[in-house]
C-alpha positions as CSV (number, residue, x, y, z in Angstrom):
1,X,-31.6,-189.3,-32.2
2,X,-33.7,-187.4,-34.7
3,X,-36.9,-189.1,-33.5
4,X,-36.2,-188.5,-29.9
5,X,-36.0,-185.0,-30.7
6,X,-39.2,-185.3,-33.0
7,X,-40.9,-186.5,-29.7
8,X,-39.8,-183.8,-27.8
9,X,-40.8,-181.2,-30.0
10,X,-44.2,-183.0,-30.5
11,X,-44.5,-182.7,-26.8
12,X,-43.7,-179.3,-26.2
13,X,-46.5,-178.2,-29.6
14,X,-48.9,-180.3,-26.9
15,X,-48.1,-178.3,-24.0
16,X,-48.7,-175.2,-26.1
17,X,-52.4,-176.4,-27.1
18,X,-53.3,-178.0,-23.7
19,X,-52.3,-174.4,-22.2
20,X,-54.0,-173.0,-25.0
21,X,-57.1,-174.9,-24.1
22,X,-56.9,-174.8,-20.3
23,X,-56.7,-171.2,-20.2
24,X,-60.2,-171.3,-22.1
25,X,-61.6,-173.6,-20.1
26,X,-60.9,-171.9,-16.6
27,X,-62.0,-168.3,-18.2
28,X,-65.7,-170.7,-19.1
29,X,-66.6,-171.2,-15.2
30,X,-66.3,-169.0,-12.0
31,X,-65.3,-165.9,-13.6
32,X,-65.8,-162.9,-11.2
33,X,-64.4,-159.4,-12.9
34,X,-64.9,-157.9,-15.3
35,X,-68.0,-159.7,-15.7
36,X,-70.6,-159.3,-19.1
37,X,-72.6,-156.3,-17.7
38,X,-69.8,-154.8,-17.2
39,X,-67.4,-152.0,-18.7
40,X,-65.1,-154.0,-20.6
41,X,-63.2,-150.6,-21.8
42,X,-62.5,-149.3,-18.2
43,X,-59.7,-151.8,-17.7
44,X,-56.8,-152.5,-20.3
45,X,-53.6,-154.2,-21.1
46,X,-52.7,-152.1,-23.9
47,X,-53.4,-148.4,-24.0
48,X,-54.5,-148.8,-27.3
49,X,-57.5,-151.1,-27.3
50,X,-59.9,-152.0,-24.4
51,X,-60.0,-155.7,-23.5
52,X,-61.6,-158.5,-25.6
53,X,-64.4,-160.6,-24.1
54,X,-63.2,-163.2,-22.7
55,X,-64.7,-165.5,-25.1
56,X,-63.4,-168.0,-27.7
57,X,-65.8,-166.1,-30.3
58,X,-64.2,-162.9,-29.6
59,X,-60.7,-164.3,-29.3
60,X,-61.1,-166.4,-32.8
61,X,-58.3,-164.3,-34.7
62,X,-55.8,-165.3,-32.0
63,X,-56.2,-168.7,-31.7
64,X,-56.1,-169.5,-35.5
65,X,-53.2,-167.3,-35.1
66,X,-51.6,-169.3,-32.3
67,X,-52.4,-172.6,-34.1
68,X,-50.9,-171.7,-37.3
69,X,-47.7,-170.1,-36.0
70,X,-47.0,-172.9,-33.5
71,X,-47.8,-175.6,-36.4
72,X,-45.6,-173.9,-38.7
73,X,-42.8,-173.6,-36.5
74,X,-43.2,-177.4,-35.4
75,X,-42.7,-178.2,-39.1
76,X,-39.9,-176.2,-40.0
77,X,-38.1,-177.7,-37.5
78,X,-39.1,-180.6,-38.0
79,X,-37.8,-180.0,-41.8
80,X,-34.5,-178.8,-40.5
81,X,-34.2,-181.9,-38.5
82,X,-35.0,-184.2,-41.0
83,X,-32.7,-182.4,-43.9
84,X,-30.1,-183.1,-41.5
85,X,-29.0,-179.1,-41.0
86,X,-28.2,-179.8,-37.7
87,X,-27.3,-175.5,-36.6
88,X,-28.5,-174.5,-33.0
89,X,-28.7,-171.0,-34.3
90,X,-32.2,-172.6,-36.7
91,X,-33.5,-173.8,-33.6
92,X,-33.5,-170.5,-31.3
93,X,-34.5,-168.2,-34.2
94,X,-37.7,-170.3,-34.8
95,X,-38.3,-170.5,-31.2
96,X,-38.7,-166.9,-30.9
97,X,-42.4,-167.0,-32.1
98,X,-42.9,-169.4,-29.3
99,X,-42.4,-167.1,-26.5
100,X,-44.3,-163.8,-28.0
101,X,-47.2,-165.4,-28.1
102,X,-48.6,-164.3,-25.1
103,X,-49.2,-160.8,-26.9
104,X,-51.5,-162.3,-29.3
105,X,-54.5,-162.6,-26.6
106,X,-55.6,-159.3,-25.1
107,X,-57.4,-161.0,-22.6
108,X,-58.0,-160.2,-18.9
109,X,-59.8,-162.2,-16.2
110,X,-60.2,-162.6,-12.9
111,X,-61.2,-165.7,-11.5
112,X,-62.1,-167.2,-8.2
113,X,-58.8,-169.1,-8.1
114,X,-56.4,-166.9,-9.9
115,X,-56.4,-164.2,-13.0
116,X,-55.9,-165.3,-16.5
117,X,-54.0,-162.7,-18.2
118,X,-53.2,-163.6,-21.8
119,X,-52.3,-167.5,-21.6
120,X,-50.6,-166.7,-18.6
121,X,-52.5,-168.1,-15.8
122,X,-51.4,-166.8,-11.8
123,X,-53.1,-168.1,-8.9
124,X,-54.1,-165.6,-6.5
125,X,-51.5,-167.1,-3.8
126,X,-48.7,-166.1,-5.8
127,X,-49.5,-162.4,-5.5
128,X,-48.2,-160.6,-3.2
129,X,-49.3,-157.0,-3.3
130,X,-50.4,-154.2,-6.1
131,X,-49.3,-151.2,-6.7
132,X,-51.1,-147.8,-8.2
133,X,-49.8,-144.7,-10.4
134,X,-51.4,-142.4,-11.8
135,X,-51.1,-142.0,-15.3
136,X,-49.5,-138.9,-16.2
137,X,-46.7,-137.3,-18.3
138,X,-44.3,-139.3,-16.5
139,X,-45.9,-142.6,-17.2
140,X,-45.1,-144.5,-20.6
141,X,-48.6,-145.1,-21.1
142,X,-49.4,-141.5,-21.5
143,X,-50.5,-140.0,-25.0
144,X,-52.0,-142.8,-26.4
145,X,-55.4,-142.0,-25.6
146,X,-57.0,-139.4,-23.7
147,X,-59.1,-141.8,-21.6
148,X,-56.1,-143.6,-20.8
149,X,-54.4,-140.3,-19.9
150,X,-56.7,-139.9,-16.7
151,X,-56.6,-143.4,-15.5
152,X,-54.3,-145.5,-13.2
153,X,-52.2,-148.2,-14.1
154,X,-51.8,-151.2,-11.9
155,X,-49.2,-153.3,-10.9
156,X,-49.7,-157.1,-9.8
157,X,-46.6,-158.4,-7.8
158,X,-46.3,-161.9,-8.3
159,X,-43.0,-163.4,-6.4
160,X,-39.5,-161.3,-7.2
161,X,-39.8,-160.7,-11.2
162,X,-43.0,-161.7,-12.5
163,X,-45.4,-158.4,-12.5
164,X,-49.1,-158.0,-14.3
165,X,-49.4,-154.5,-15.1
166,X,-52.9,-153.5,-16.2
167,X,-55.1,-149.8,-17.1
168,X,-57.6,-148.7,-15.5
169,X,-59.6,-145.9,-16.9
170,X,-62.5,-145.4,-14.9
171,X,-62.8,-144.6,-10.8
172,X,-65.5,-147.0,-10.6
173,X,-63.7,-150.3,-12.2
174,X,-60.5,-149.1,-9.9
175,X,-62.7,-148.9,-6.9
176,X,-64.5,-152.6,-8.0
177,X,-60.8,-154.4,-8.7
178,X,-59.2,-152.6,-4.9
179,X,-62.1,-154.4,-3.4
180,X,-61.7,-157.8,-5.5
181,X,-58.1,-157.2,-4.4
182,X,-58.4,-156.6,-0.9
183,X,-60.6,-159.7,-0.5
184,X,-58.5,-161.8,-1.6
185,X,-55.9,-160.6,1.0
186,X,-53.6,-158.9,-1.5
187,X,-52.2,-155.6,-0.2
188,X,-51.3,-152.5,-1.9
189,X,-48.1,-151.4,-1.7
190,X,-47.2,-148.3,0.2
């Protein structure tokens, strides 16, 4: 019993990396916005910091981040497994790192098949339609920066609860990303 769950957790670390390097492999090839030339600071996912290149030079902190908390969390439970401390509640709390780690990449790209936003990869079938605001006192994003402050922030609507929400702080990457929108058939929402 304790090697079958070995396996399994051995197979999810593995569908952590291959996600890990799939994600950088589709960002290599037909990447159409925001391309090099480029303002990379015009569109963010955190009002704090503009978007990292979507490179695996730029994005070097993260995955050696990413590798090191998901091997460390494979061997402690493979520890606790072993030492024969067989509590559920060890399991979930050391699985929480798993599912954060989206956060660690501040990386945004749209693709000819889909975006790639962290390691979170969404064709562009799946969306339905975007929505704009404003960015104003209202907004939680206000008061972090003052570029930020006269922006928009927009909403991808992916099926019933996944949503992308990105900033945009410049009329001309808004106006680029409508029209990468629009022809892909994705309609703003009224």
């Amino acid at each position: 019993m304790k090697w079958l769950f070995a396996i399994l957790l051995l197979m999810l670390l593995l569908f952590y990396y291959y996600r890990l390097f799939n994600v950088f492999f589709k960002i290599k090839k037909n990447r159409v916005f925001p391309l090099p030339d480029e303002v990379l600071e015009d569109i963010r996912i955190e009002p704090q910091r503009p978007i990292a290149e979507p490179k695996v030079a730029s994005q070097k902190g993260s995955i050696f981040t990413y590798i090191f908390i998901t091997c460390m969390v494979f061997i402690a439970i493979m520890f606790i497994v072993f030492s024969d401390q067989l509590v559920v509640t060890n399991y979930l709390l050391l699985l929480v790192p798993l599912f954060q780690m989206e956060f660690l990449f501040n990386q945004l790209v749209f693709l000819q098949k889909g975006i790639v936003k962290g390691l979170k990869y969404i064709p562009w079938h799946k969306i339905d339609s975007y929505e704009v605001q404003s960015i104003d006192i209202h907004n939680r994003h206000f008061g972090f920066d003052k570029k930020v402050n006269d922006g928009f922030e927009v909403k991808l609507h992916s099926g019933r609860s996944i949503q992308v929400s990105l900033l945009v702080t410049s009329i001309e990457a808004y106006e680029q990303l409508q029209i990468l929108l629009e022809s892909h058939g994705i309609k703003q929402k009224a």
